[in-house]
C-alpha positions in Angstrom: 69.3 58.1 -83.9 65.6 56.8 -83.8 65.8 53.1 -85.4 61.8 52.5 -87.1 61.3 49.2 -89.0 60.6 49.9 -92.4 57.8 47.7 -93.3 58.1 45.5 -96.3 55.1 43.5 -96.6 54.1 42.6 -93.0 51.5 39.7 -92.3 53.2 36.1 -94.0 50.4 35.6 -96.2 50.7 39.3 -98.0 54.5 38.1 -99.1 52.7 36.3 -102.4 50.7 39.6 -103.1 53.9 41.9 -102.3 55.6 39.9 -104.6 53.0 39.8 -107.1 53.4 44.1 -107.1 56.7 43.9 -107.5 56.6 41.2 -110.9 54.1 43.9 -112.1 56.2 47.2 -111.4 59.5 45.5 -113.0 58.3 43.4 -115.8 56.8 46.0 -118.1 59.9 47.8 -118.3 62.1 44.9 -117.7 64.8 46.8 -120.2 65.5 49.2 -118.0 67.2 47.0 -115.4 69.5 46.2 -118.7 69.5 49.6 -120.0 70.8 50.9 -116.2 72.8 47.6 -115.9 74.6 48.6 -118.8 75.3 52.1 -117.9 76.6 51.2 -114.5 79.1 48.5 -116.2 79.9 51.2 -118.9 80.8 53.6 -116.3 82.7 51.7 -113.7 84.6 49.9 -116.4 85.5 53.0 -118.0 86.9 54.7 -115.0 88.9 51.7 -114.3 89.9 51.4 -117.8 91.0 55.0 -117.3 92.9 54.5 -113.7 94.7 52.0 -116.2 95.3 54.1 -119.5 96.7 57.0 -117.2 98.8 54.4 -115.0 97.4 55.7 -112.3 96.5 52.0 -110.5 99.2 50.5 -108.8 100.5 47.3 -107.7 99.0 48.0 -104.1 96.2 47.2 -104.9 95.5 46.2 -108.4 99.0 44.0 -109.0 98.2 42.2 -105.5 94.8 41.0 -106.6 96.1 40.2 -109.7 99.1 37.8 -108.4 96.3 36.1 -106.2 93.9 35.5 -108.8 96.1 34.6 -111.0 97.5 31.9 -108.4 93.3 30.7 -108.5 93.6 30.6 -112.3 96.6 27.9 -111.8 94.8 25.9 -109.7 97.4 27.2 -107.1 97.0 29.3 -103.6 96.5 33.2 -104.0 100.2 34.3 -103.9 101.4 38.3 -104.3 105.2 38.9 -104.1 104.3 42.7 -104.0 102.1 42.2 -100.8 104.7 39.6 -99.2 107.8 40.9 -99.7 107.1 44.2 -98.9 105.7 43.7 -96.0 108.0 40.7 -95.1 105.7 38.0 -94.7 107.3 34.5 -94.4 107.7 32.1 -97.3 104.2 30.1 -97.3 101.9 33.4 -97.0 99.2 33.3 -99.3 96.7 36.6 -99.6 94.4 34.3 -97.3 96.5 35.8 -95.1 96.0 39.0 -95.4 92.0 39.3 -95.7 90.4 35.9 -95.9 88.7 36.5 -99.1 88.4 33.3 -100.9 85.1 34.3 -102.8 88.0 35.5 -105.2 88.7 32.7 -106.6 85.4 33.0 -108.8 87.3 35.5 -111.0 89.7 32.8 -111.9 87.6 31.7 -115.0 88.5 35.6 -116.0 92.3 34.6 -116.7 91.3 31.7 -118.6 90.1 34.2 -120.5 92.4 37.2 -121.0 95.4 36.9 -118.7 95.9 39.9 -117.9 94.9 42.7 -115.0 92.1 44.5 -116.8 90.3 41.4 -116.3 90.1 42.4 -113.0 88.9 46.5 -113.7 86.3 44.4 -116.2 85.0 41.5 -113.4 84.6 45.0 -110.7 82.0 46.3 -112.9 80.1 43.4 -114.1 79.7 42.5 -109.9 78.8 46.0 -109.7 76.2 46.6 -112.5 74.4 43.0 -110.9 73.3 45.2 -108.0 70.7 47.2 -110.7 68.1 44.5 -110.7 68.4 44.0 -107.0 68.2 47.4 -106.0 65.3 48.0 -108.3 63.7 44.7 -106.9 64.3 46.3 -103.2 62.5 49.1 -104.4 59.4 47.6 -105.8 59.1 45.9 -102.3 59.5 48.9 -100.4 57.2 50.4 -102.8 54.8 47.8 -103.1 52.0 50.3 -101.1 52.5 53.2 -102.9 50.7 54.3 -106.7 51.8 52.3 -109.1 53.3 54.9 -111.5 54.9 56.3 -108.2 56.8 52.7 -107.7 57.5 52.3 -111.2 59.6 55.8 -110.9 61.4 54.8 -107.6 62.8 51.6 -108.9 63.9 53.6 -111.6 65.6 56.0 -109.8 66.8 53.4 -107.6 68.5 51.6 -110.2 69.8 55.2 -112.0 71.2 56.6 -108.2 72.9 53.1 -107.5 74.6 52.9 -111.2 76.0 56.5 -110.5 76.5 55.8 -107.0 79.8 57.6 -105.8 81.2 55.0 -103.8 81.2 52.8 -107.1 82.7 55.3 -109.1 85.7 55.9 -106.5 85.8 52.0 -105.9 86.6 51.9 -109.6 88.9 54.5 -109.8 91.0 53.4 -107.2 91.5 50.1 -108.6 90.1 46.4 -107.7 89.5 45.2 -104.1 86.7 42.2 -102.6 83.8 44.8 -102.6 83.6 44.0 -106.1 81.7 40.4 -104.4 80.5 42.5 -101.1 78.3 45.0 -103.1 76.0 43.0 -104.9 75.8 40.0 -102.2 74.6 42.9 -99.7 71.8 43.9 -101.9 70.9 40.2 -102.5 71.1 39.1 -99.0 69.2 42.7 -98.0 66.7 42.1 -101.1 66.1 38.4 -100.2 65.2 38.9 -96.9 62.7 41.6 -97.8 61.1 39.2 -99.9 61.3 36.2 -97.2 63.5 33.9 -98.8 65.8 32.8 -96.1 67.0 30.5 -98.0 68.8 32.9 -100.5 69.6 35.1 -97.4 72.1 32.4 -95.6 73.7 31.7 -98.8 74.2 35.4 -99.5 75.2 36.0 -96.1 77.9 32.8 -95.8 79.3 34.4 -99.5 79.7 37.6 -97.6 82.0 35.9 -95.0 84.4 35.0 -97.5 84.4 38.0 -99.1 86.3 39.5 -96.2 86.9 38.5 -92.4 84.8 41.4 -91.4 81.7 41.1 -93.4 80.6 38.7 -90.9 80.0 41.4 -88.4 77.7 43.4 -91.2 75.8 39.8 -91.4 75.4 39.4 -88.0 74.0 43.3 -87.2 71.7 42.2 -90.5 70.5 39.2 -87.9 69.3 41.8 -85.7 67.5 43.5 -88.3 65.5 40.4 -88.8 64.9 40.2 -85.3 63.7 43.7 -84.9 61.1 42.9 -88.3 59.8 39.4 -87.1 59.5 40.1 -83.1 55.7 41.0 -83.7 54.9 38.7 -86.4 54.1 35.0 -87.3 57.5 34.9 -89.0 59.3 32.2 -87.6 61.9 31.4 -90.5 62.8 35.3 -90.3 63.0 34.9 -86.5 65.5 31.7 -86.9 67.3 33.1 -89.3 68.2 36.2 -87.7 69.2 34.0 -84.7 71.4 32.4 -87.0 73.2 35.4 -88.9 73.2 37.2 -85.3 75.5 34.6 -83.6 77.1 32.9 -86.8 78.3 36.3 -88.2 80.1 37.3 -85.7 81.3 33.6 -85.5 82.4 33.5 -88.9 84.4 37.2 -88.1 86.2 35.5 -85.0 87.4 32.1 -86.6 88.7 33.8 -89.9 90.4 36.1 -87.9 91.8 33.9 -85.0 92.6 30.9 -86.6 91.7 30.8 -90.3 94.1 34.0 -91.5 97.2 32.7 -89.2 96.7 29.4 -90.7 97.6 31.0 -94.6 101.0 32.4 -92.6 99.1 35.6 -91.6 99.7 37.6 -88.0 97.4 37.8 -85.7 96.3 41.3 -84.8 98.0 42.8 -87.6 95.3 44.9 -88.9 94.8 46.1 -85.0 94.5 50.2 -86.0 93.0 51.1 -82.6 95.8 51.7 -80.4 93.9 54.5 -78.8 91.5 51.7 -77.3 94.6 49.2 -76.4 97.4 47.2 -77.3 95.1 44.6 -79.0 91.4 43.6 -78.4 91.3 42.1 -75.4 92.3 45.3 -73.7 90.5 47.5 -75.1 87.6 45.7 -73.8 89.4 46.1 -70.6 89.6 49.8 -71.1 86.6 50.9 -72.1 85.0 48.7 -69.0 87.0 51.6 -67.1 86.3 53.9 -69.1 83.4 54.3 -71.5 83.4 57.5 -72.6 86.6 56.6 -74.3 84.8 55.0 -77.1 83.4 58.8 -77.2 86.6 60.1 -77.3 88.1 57.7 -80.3 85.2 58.5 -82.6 85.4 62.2 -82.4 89.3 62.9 -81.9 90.1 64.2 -85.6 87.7 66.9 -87.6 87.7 63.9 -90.8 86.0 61.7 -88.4 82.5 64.0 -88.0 82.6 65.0 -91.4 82.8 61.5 -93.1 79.3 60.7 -90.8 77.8 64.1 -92.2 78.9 63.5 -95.5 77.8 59.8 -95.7 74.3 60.6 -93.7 73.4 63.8 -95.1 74.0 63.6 -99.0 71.0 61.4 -97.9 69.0 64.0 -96.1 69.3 61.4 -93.1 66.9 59.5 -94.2 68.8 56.0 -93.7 68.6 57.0 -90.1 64.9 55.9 -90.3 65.1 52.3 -91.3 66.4 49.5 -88.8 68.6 48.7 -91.6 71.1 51.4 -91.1 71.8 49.3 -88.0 74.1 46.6 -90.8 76.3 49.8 -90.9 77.5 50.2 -87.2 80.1 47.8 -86.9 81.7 48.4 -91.0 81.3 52.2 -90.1 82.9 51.5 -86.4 85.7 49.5 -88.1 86.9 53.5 -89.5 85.8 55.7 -87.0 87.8 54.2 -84.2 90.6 53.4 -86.5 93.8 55.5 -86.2 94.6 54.7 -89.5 93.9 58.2 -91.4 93.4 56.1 -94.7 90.3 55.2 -93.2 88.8 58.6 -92.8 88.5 60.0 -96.4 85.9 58.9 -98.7 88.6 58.5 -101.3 89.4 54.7 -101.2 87.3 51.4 -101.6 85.6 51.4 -97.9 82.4 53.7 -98.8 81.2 51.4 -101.4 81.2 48.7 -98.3 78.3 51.0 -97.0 76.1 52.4 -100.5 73.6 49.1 -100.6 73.3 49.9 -97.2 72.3 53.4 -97.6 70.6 53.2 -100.7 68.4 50.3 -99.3 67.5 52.0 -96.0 66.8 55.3 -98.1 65.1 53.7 -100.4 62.7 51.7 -97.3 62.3 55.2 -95.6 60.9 56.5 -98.7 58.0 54.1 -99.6 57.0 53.9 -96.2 56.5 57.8 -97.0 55.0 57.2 -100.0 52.2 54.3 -98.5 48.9 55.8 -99.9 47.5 55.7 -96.5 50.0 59.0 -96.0 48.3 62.0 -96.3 48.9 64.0 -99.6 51.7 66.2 -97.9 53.2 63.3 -96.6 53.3 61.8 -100.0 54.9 65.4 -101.8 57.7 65.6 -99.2 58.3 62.2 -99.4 58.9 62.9 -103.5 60.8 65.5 -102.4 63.0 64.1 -100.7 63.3 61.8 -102.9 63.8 63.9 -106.0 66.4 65.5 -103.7 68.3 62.7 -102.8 68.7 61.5 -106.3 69.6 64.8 -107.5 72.5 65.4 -104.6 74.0 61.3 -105.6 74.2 62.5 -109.0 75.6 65.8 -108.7 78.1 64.3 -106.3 79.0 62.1 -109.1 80.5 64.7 -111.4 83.6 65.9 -110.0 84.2 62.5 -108.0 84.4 60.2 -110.9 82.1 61.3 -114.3 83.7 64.6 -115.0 87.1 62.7 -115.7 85.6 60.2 -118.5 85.1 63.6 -120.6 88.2 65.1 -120.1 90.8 63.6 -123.0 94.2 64.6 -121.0 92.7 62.2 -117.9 93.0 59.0 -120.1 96.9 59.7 -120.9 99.7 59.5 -118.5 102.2 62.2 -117.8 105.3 62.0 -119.0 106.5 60.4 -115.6 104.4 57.7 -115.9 104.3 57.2 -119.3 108.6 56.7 -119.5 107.9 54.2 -117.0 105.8 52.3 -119.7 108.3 52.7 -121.8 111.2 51.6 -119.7 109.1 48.4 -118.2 109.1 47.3 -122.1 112.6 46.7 -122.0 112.7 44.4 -119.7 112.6 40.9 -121.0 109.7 38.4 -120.0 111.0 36.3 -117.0 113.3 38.6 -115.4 113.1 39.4 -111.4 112.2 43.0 -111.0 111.7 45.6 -108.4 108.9 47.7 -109.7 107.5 51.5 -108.8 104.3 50.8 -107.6 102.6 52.7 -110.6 104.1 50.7 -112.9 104.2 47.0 -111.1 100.6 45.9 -112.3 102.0 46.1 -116.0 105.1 43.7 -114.9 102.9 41.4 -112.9 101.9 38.6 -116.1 104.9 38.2 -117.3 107.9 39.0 -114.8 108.8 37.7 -111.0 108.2 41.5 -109.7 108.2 42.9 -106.1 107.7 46.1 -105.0 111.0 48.6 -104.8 110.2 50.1 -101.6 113.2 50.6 -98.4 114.8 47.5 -99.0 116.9 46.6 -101.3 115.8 42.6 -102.3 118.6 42.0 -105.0 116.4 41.7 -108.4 118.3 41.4 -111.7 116.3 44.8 -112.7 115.1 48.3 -110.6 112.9 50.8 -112.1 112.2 53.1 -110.1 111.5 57.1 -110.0 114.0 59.9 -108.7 112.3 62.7 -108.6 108.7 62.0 -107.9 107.7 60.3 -104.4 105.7 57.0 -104.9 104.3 54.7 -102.5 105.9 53.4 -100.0 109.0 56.5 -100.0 108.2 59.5 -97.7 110.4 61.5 -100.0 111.8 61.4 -103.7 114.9 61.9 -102.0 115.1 58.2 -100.9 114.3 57.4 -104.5 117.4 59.0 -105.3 119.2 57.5 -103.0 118.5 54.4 -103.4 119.7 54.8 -107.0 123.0 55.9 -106.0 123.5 52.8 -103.4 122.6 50.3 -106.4 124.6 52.2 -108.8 128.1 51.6 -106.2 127.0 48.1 -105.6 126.8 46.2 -108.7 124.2 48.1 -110.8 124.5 49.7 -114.0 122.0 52.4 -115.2 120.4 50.8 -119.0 117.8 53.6 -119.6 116.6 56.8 -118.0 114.2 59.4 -119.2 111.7 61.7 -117.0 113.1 61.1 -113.9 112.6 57.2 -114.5 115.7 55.0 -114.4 116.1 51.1 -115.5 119.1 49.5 -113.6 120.1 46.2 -114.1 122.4 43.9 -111.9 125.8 43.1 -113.6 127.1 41.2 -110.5 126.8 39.2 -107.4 128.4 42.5 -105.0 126.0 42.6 -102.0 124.0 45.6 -101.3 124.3 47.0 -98.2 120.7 46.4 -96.8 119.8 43.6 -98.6 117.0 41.1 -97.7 114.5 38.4 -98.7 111.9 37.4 -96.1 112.3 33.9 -94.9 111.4 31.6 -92.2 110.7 33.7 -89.2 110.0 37.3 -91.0 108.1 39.4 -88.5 105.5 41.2 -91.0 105.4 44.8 -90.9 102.9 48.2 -91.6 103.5 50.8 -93.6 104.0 54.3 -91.6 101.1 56.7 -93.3 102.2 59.7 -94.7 102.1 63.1 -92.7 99.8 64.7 -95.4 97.4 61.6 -95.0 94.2 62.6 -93.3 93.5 66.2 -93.7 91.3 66.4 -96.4 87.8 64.2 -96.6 88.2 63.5 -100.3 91.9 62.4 -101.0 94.0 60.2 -100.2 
């Protein structure tokens, strides 16, 4: 990989002038930052609108977030009975817990609002569609030394490729999760520092750190960044404050993780997917002092790995390759290589969306360096070219990955499994403690005490649940059926069943054989990934 410094404006005193570019490339057609605003909301809202319509968004992870926010909106701690119970946290866990991510709690004011999950599907996309006007911004900087009309087109494109971005549209389809805050603060923090406002920069990056425990490590690799821009220069704020984001980053990264996530009832180490490199992360320190060429070995040890790193880099021609700011992606993208998680390895979750302002911004650097005029007039045509290209593969990618769907009117109705499970979850009265199918549990979560219905039994006046379709967290629609028939013998009496959906209710105290409820002392648990999990780059 050959790491170049894009140049934004270099010298301190042509900041003013670069800034003054940029004012006159955006201003004139100021209403197309709305007008591509507008479509990015429109489209990311309506996929997850969709994902909703189709009851296709479950409770991991759409009914989680919602609990937690919800727990904000009452002035209370971020609380999901889904997340803790099925994976037996002890009484006291909060989902600070899980990923310290209290930027959330600005989505509160949402509930206030309209108490109900779609608030969340609606919040994504607003977060999202404020990256237009940065990302346009970025590229009337990076742009700021080529012809006018050819900077006025880039930040268009910019702002069009960004909107339509793939990452967004599968971050939306899958439901909510804390990129919603991690996008846009990226492109400020990355858009702010181009234009030498520190200032801005710490406050974006400390947002970023309580987004998500790991985000530090993406502000500290942006430290370098700063490093690498200002080591020649009479920059000395940019110099300081890369020494800051460097070392506080990382600093950040380590105290959520070792004491600030343990202190919400957490467990240490329990997001540790890297058993290849040791037990935990002290020894695979230890390990790869032995051995190095292990880290080798991790990266490249299943075919998904390689092809997420061709798919991610060469959609973009490999042109983020070419801008020090690629270097903000090493440790986010080391996070999944090295994982042996296989949900990590498919561009069919949240994670990639993590990595677009990344991408886009570096692309976006490479090209106006291209496009300086003091290239020569080749230099200039490939670098349109490549351009063009790169624009033209985002969008195309776009289609079948989330825009084709919005078109299609069987995609925005649910099949008749999932739609009898709306119909049975309408029986159920308000109030009531339920164990829910995951499909079905974000539509229970405002107005019933729900848990997941996963492999144990927790002794909920109702169970819906699914017999012959497997949902998450069954291996098998066998286990579904079993499960039924153990309820049925103990207590239960089927109300409603229809599609393969049944409705049980409890008519006694009987025990169930199984039964539990976390309490003090519950040792938290993983979920065992599917065998089919992993083989293909774009499911999951």
């Amino acid at each position: 990989m050959t790491t170049q410094t894009a140049t934004p404006p270099t010298p301190r005193a042509a900041v003013p002038a670069a800034a003054r570019r940029a004012a006159t490339v955006l201003g004139t057609p100021a209403r197309r930052t709305l007008v591509l605003g507008l479509l990015c909301f429109a489209v990311t809202c309506a996929i997850g609108m969709q994902g909703w319509a189709s009851v296709s968004l479950g409770g991991f992870d759409l009914g989680i977030f919602d609990q937690g926010i919800r727990g904000y909106a009452h002035f209370g701690l971020p609380v999901s009975t889904l997340k803790s119970y099925h994976h037996e946290f002890p009484p006291g866990f909060s989902l600070l817990g899980d990923h310290f991510s209290p930027v959330l709690a600005l989505l509160a004011p949402l509930y206030w609002i309209w108490d109900d999950p779609r608030s969340l599907i609606i919040g994504q996309a607003l977060l999202f569609a404020l990256g237009v006007p940065l990302i346009r911004r970025i590229a009337a900087y990076s742009f700021a030394a080529a012809e006018p009309r050819t900077a006025r087109r880039a930040a268009d494109l910019a702002g069009l490729t960004y909107a339509l971005g793939w990452p967004l549209l599968v971050a939306s389809r899958v439901g909510f999760h804390e990129v919603a805050f991690a996008v846009p603060l990226t492109l400020l923090m990355l858009e702010r520092g181009l234009a030498r406002r520190y200032g801005t920069v710490v406050l974006a990056a400390v947002l970023l750190c309580c987004t998500k425990e790991d985000m530090g490590l993406l502000v500290g690799a942006y430290g370098l960044v700063l490093l690498l821009r200002t080591r020649r220069t009479g920059d000395r704020a940019g110099r300081y404050t890369g020494i800051g984001l460097l070392l506080g980053g990382p600093i950040a990264s380590a105290v959520a993780i070792k004491w600030l996530i343990p202190a919400m009832g957490g467990e240490p180490g329990y997001y540790w997917n890297y058993e290849t490199l040791g037990a935990d992360g002290g020894q695979a320190v230890t390990n790869l002092l032995h051995d190095p060429f292990l880290l080798v070995q991790t990266a490249f040890d299943q075919p998904l790995k390689p092809l997420l790193l061709l798919w991610l880099f060469g959609t973009l021609f490999l042109l983020p390759l070419r801008s020090a700011t690629v270097l903000c992606l090493v440790p986010l993208l080391a996070e999944r290589i090295l994982s042996s998680n296989p949900n990590h390895w498919s561009i069919a979750r949240h994670y990639d969306s993590l990595l677009w302002p990344v991408l886009l911004t570096a692309t976006v650097e490479v090209l106006g360096r291209l496009s300086s005029t003091e290239r020569t007039e080749r230099t200039r045509r490939r670098a349109r070219l490549l351009g063009l290209g790169t624009v033209g593969v985002a969008l195309v990618a776009a289609v079948p990955i989330g825009l084709l769907q919005l078109a299609v009117p069987s995609s925005w109705e649910p099949r008749a499994s999932e739609a009898a499970l709306v119909r049975a979850a309408a029986l159920i009265p308000d109030g009531a403690s339920v164990e829910a199918d995951n499909q079905i549990a974000p539509r229970l979560t405002a107005r019933t005490d729900v848990v997941l219905v996963d492999g144990t039994p927790r002794g909920r006046d109702y169970v819906l649940t699914r017999s012959d379709k497997r949902s998450f967290p069954f291996k098998t629609d066998k286990e579904q059926a079993d499960r039924i028939q153990l309820l049925l013998a103990h207590g239960y009496r089927q109300l409603w069943a229809e599609d393969g959906v049944v409705l049980l209710h409890r008519e006694g105290d009987q025990p169930v054989p199984g039964e539990h409820v976390p309490g003090p002392g519950s040792k938290p648990v993983q979920d065992e990934v599917p065998s089919d999990v992993g083989h293909n780059l774009f499911k999951g």
